[in-house]
C-alpha positions in Angstrom: 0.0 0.0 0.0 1.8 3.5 -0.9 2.3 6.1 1.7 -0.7 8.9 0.1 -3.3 6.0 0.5 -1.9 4.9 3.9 -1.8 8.5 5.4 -5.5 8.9 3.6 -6.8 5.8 5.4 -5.4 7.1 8.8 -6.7 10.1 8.3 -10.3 8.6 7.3 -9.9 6.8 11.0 -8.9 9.2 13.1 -11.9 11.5 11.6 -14.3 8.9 12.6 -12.9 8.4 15.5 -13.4 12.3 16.3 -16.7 12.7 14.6 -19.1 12.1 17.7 -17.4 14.6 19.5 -16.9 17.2 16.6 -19.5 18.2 13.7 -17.1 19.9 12.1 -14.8 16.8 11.6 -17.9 14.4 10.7 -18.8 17.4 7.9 -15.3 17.3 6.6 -15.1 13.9 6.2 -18.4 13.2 4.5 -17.8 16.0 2.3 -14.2 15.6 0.8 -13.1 12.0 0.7 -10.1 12.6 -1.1 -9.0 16.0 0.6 -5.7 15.1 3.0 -5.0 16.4 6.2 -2.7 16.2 8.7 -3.4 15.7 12.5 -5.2 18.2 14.7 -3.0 20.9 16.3 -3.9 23.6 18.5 -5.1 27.0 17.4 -6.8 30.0 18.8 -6.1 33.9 17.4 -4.6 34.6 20.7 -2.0 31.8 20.3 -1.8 32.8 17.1 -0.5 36.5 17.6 2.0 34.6 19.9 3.4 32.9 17.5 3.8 35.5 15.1 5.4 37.5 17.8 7.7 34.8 18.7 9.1 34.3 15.1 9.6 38.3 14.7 12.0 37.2 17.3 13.7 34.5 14.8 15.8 34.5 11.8 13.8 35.4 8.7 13.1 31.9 6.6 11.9 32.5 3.1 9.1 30.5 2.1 9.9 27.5 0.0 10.4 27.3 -3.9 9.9 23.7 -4.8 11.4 22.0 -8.1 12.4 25.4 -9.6 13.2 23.6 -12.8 9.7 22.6 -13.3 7.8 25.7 -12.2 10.1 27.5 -14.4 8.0 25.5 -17.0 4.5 26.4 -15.7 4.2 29.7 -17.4 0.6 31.6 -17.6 -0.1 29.5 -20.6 0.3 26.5 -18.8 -1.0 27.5 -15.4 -4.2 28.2 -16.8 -4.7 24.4 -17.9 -4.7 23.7 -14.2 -7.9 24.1 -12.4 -8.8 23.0 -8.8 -11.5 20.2 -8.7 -15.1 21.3 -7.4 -15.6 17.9 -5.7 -12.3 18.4 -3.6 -13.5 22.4 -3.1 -13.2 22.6 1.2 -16.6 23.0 2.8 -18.4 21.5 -0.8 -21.4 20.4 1.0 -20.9 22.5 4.3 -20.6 23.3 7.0 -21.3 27.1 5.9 -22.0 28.1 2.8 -19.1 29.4 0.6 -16.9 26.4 -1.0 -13.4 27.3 -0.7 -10.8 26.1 -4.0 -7.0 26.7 -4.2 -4.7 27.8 -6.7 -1.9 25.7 -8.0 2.5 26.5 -8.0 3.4 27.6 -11.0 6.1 30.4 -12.3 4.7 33.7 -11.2 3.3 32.2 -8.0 6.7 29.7 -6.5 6.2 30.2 -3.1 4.4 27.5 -1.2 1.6 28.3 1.1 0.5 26.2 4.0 -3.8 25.8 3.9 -5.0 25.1 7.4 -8.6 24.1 8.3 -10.1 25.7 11.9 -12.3 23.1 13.8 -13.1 24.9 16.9 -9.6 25.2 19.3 -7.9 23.0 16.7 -6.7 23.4 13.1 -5.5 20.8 10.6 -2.8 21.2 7.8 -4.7 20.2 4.0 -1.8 18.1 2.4 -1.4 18.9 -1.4 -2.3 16.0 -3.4 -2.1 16.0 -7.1 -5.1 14.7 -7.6 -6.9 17.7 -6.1 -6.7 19.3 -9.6 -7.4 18.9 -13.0 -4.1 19.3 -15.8 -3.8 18.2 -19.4 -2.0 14.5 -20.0 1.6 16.7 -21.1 1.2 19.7 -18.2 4.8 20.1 -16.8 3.3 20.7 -13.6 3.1 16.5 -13.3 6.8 16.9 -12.7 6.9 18.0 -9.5 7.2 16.3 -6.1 4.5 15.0 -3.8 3.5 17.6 -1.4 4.5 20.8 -2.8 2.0 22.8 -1.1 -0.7 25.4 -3.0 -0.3 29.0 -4.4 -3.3 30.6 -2.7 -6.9 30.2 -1.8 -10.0 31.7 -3.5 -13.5 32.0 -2.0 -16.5 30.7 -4.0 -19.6 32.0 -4.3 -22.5 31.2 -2.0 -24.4 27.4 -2.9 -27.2 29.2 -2.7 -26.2 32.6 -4.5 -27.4 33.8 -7.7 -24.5 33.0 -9.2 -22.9 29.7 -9.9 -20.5 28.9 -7.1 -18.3 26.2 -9.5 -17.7 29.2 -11.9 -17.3 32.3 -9.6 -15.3 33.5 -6.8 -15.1 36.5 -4.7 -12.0 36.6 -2.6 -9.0 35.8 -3.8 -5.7 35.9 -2.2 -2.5 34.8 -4.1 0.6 36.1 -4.8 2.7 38.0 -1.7 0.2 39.0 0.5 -2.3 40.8 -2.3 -5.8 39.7 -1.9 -9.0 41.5 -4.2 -12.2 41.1 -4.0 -14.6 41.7 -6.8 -17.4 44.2 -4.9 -21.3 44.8 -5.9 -20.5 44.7 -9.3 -18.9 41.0 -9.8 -15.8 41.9 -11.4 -12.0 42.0 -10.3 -9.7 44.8 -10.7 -7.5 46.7 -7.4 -5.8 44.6 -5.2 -5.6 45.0 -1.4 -2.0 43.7 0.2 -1.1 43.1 4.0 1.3 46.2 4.3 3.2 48.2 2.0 7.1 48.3 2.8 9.4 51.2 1.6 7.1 51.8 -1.6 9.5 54.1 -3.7 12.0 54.5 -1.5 15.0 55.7 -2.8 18.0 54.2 -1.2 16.4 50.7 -1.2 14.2 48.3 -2.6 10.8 47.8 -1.9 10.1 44.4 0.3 7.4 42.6 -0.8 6.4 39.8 2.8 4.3 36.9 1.8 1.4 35.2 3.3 2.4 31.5 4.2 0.1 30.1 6.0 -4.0 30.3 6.0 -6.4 29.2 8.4 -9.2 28.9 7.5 -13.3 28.9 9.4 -16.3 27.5 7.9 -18.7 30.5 6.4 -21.6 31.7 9.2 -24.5 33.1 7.8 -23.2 35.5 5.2 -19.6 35.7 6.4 -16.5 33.9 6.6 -13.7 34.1 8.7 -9.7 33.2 7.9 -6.3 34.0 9.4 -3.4 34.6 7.6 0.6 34.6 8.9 2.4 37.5 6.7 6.6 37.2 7.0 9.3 39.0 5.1 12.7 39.8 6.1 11.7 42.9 8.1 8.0 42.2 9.7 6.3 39.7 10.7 1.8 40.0 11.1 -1.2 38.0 12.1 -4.2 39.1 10.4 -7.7 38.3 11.1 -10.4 38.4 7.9 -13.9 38.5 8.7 -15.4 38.7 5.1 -18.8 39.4 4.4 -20.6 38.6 1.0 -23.6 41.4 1.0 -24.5 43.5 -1.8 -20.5 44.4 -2.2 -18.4 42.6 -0.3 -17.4 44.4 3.5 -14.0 42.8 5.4 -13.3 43.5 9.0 -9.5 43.0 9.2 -7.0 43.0 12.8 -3.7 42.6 12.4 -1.0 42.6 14.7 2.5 43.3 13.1 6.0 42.9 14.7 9.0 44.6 12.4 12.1 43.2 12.6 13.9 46.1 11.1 13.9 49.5 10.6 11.3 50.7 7.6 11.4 54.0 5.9 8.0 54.0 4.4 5.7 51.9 6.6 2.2 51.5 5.1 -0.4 50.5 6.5 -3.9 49.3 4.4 -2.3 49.7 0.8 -4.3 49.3 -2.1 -2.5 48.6 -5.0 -4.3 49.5 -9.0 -3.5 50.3 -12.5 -4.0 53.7 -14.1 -2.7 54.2 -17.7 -4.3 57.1 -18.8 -8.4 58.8 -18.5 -10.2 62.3 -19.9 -7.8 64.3 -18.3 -5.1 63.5 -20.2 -4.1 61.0 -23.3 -1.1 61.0 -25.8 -2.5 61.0 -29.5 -3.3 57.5 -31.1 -1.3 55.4 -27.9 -4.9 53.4 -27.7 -7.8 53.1 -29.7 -9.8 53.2 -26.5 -10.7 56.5 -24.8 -9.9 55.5 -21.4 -8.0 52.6 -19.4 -7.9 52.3 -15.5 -9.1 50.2 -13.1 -9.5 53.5 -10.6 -9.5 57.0 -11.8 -8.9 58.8 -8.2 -8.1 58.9 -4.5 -10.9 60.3 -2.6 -10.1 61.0 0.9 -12.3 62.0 3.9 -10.2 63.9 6.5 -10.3 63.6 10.1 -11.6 67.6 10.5 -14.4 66.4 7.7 -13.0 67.6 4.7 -13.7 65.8 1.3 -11.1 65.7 -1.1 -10.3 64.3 -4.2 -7.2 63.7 -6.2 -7.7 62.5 -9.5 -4.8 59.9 -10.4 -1.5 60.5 -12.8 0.4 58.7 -15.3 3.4 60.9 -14.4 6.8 61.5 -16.2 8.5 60.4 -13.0 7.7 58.3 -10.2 6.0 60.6 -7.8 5.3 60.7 -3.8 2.2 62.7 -2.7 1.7 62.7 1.1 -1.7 64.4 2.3 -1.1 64.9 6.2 -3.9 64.0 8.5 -5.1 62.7 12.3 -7.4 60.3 12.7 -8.7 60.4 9.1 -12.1 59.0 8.5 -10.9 57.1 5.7 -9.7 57.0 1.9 -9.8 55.0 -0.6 -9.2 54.7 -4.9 -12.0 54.8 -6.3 -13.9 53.9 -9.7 -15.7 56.9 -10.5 -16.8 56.9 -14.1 -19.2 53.9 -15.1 -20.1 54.6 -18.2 -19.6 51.8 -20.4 -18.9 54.3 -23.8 -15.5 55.4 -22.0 -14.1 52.5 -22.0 -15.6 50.6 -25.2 -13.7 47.3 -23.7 -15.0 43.9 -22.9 -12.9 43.7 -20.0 -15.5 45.8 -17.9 -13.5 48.4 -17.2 -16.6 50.1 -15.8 -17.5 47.3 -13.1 -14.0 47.9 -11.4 -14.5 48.0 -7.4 -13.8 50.9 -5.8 -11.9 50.3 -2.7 -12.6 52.2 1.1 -10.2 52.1 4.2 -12.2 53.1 7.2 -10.1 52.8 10.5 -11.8 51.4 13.3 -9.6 52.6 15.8 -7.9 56.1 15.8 -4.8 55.6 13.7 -3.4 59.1 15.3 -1.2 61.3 13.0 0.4 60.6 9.6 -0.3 60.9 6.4 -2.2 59.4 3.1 0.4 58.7 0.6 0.0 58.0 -3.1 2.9 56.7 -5.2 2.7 56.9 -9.0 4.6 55.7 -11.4 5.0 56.0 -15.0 3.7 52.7 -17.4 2.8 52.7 -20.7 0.3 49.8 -20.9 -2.4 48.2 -18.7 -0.8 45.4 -17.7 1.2 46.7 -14.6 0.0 47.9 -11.2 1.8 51.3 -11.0 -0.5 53.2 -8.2 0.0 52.7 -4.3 -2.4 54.7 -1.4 -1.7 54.0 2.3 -1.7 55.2 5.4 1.9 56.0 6.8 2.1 56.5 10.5 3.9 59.7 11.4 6.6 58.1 14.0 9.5 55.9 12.4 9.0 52.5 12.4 12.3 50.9 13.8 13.5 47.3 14.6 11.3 46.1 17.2 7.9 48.0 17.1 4.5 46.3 17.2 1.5 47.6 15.6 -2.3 46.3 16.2 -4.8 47.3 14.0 -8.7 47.2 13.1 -9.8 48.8 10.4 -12.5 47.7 7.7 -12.3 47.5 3.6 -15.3 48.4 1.4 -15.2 46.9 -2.1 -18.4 48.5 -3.4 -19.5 50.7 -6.6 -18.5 53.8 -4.8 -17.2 54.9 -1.1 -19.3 53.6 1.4 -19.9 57.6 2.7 -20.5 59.8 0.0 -19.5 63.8 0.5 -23.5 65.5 0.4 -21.5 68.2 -1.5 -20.9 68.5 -5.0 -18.8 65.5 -6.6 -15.9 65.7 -9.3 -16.8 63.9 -12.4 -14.4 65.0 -14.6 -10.9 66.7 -15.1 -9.8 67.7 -18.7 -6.9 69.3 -20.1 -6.3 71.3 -23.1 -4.3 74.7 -24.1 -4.5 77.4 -22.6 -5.6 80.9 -24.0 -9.1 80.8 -26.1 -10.2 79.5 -29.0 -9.5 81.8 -32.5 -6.7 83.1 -31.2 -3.0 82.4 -30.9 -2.4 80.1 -28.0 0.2 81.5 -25.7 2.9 79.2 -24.8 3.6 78.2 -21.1 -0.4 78.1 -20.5 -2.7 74.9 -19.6 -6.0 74.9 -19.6 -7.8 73.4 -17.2 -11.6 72.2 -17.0 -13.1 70.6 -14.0 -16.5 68.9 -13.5 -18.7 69.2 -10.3 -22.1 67.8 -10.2 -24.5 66.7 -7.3 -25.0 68.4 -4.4 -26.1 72.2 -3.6 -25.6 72.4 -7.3 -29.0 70.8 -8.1 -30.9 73.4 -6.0 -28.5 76.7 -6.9 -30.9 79.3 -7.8 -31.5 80.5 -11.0 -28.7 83.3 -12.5 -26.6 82.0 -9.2 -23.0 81.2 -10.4 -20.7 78.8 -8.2 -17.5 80.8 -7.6 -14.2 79.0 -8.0 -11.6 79.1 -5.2 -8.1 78.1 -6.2 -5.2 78.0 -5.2 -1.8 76.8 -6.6 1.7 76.0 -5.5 3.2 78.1 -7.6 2.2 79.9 -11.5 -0.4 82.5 -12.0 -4.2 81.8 -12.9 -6.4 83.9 -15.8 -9.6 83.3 -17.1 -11.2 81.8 -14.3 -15.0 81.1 -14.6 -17.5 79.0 -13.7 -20.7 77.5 -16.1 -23.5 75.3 -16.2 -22.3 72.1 -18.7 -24.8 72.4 -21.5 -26.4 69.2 -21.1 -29.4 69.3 -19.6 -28.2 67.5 -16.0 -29.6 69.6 -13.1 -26.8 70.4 -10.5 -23.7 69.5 -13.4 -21.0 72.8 -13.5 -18.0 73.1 -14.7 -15.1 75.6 -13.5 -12.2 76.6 -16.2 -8.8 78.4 -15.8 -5.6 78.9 -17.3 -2.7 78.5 -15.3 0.9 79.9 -16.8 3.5 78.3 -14.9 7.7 78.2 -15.7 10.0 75.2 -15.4 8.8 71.7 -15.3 8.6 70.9 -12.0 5.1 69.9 -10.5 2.7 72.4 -9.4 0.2 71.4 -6.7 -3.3 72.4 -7.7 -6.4 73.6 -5.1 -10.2 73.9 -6.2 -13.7 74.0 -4.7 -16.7 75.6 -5.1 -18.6 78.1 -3.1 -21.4 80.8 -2.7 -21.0 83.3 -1.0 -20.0 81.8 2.7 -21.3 78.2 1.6 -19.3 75.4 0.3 -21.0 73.9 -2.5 -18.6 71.1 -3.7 -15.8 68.6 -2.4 -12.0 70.0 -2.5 -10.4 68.9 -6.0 -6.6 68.3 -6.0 -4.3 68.0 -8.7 -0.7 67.3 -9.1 0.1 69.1 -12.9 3.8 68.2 -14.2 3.7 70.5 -16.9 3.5 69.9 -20.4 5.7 66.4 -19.6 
């Protein structure tokens, strides 16, 4: 008899052994007669944040990279064959109701990550079996050893849902410790990550920790609960998901985190997305498609109440914005526009999530940072917004968190002011006459709000302000179209040099604020 059927057969035993005094067990091994585990271990989230704490305290071991010579064969192409077996899906038939699948090793995704099972005070290790998924007759992925461990772990929908849980998912996590969900609108795009270490950091490179283990709960009502163990070279976290499947999807996250190092950019709640280029601002014929993003702004709600929003670069350079704050309500990148005919793509650029931090706790003073850099296609990540803590984080610190992520159509609390829609760019000076050089124009779109009620012959006034340059022609009218409450403000700005220039904009009348604060980082004419 080989050893996989032997340790099967034990396992089989020792689970009806167990069953009388634990449903859980009796569930698990009615449900998945095939799926392996090894034997019962102790677990608690207390224990857990020990744990972590304790190996903070160790040398750093990197997660292991099985057969390298055969996952160097397992590119996208092939790792796409592979797909995860819905009769060895965890929790198939219960308990709970969301089956949970796993992704396979392969070349963009090397690392092994332990799967754990939660049965009350107790956990058990899944142990990888080939068999678990389905790969052509010639996939190199055949190759590799016995036991090599999974990839990551993917949520499926409810058995019950409208949608078909065999075909669709709703969490995902793989790859480092990026997770995404796909929100109300049932379709991927921004990625969340565990922390964000020394994003665009000049004298180093960014360190990128990985989740290795998972533990994971069986659903309760509409939620689900799992535990993940981040590690990297400088920190060390335990993080607790509660994920709730509702009309978007809502996860209540603690962490506690234990740095082994000094960082120099420590951030906390990152979201991670693509932005190649929108309205505001597109090189001639680079696209035959009007817009391509997967989130078109940072909208941030301070901690004194102020909305703002930043429409998001595709700069010349990589750039660093910090937005200083205490105890900020929350932030997030956003999806604003969803209007299929600026996008014209299948890919649903329109159904992208927008993502919301709110803290739970007061997170004190720092500051909402936003790294861009420059891409020149849609297929790389190149935006970062996270909360950076004010004080240093050195060798040694601990950090315990609760905060809660909203993966929704918009932010979960909406400004009742006037919103931006739009930000457009052209040349400065007006039309018929020659332009003057050195001059951008600029057109911004508010609508919503106090602008639906203005009274008649009542203009907004524009108040701007700029780092540096000179503003002319500033006006404010009603966009010919019909929409109650939709305004537009224009000005020129004439500005020397090419460094950036920080832009300012809101609307008022008289001693009323009609519209959220617009902000704008112009590198000009790059």
């Amino acid at each position: 008899m080989s050893e996989s059927i032997d340790r099967r057969t034990l396992l089989k035993g020792a689970a009806a052994s167990a069953a009388a005094m634990n449903p859980l067990a009796e569930a698990l091994g009615a449900q998945s007669d095939g799926l392996q585990f090894d034997a019962s271990v102790p677990f608690t989230y207390d224990l857990f944040k020990t744990q972590a704490r304790d190996k903070a305290h160790a040398p750093y071991a990197p997660p292991a990279r099985p057969a390298q010579e055969v996952l160097q064969k397992i590119n996208y192409e092939e790792w796409g064959k592979i797909r995860y077996r819905d009769d060895y899906a965890l929790f198939a038939n219960g308990p709970g109701k969301f089956p949970v699948t796993f992704f396979h090793l392969g070349l963009f995704f090397q690392k092994t990550v332990r799967m754990h099972v939660v049965e009350g005070e107790t956990s058990r290790q899944i142990v990888y079996d080939q068999s678990y998924f389905d790969m052509p007759a010639d996939s190199p992925a055949h190759d590799l050893p016995k036991g090599v461990g999974f990839a990551g772990l993917r949520i499926q929908e409810p058995r019950d849902g409208a949608l078909d849980w065999h075909k669709n998912d709703w969490v995902a996590f793989l790859g480092a410790a990026y997770f995404r969900s796909i929100g109300e609108l049932r379709q991927y795009g921004l990625s969340s990550r565990g922390v964000a270490l020394d994003v665009a950091v000049a004298d180093r490179s960014e360190e990128f920790p990985d989740f290795t283990d998972f533990y994971i709960e069986p659903g309760v009502g509409d939620a689900i609960t799992l535990y993940a163990l981040m590690e990297g070279p400088s920190i060390v976290g335990a993080f607790k998901f509660l994920m709730t499947r509702a009309k978007g999807v809502v996860m209540d996250i603690q962490t506690t985190m234990f740095t082994r190092a000094q960082v120099s950019r420590f951030g906390i709640a990152p979201l991670t997305s693509m932005y190649w280029y929108s309205e505001t601002k597109k090189e001639t014929a680079i696209d035959w498609r009007p817009e391509v993003h997967d989130s078109d702004g940072l909208a941030m709600w301070t901690g004194t109440g102020e909305h703002i929003w930043r429409p998001l670069n595709n700069p010349p350079r990589t750039m660093a914005s910090a937005f200083s704050d205490a105890n900020p309500h929350g932030f997030g990148l956003l999806q604003r526009d969803r209007n299929f005919d600026h996008y014209l793509d299948g890919v649903n650029y329109q159904r992208r999530p927008s993502l919301w931090v709110e803290p739970l706790e007061g997170w004190g003073e720092g500051s909402v940072q936003l790294v861009e850099i420059p891409d020149n296609d849609e297929i790389h990540d190149n935006v970062v917004a996270m909360w950076v803590p004010k004080a240093p984080a050195r060798a040694g610190s601990s950090y315990r968190l609760h905060y809660r992520l909203y993966w929704s159509a918009d932010e979960p609390y909406p400004t009742p002011l006037a919103r931006c829609v739009a930000t457009r760019l052209g040349r400065g000076g007006q039309p018929g006459q020659p332009r003057p050089p050195g001059v951008r124009k600029f057109v911004v779109e508010f609508m919503g709000g106090p602008l639906v009620s203005l009274p008649f012959g009542v203009k907004p006034e524009p108040v701007l302000s700029a780092s540096r340059g000179t503003f002319s022609y500033v006006f404010a009218e009603a966009v010919p179209d019909g929409v109650s409450g939709h305004w537009r403000a224009q000005f020129d700005l004439t500005v020397d040099g090419n460094d950036p220039v920080d832009l300012r904009l809101y609307l008022k009348s008289g001693n009323n604020t009609l519209s959220e604060t617009w902000l704008f980082q112009y590198h000009p004419f790059a």
